[in-house]
C-alpha positions in Angstrom: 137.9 26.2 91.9 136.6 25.2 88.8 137.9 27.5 85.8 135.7 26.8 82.8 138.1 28.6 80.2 139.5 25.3 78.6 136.5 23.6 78.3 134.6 26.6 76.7 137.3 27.0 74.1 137.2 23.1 73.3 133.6 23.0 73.1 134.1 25.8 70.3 136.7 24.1 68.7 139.2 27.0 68.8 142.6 26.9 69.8 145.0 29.0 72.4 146.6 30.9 69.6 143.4 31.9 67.9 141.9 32.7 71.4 145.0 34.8 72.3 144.9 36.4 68.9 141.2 37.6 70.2 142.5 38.7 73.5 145.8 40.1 71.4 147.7 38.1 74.0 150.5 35.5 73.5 149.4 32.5 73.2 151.9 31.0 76.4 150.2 33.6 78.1 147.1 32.1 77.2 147.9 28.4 78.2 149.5 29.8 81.8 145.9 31.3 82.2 144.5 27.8 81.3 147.2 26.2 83.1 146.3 28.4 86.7 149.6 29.5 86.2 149.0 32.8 86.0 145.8 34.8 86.8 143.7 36.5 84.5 143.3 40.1 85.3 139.7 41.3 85.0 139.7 42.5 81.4 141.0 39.6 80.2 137.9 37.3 81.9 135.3 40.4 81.0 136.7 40.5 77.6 136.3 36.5 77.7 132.8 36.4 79.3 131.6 38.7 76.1 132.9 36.4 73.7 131.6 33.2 75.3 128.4 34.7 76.0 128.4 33.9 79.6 129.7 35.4 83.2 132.9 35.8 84.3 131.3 33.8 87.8 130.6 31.1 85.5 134.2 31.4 84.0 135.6 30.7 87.5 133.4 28.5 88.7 131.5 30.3 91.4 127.8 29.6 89.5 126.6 26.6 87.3 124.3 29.4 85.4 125.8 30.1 81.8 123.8 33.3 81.0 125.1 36.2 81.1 123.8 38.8 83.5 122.1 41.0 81.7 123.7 44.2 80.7 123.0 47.9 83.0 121.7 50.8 81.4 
């Protein structure tokens, strides 16, 4: 699986601790997401699809589309 976080955090030119600050998340906790480590429970992507303006299937990999979905009613 290709998980996109990294490279959407590079391509903004942020780092783990200030995307961790966002999530209000430790930034090792963070890294382990990166890493595969660890896996990122719903929120955490949802929360992360908002702020990348994108889908959480495009965050995993599972769709080369970056738009978001667009929202329900």
């Amino acid at each position: 699986m290709k998980f996109r976080i990294r490279d959407l955090r590079e391509d903004k030119d942020l780092t783990q601790k200030e995307i961790a600050d966002i999530l209000h998340i430790h930034q090792t906790t963070y890294s382990d997401y990166e890493l595969e480590n660890l896996n990122v429970p719903i929120t955490v992507l949802s929360q992360l699809a908002d702020f990348y303006e994108t889908s959480i299937d495009y965050l995993v990999g599972r769709t080369d589309t970056k738009e978001p979905y667009p929202k329900g009613k």
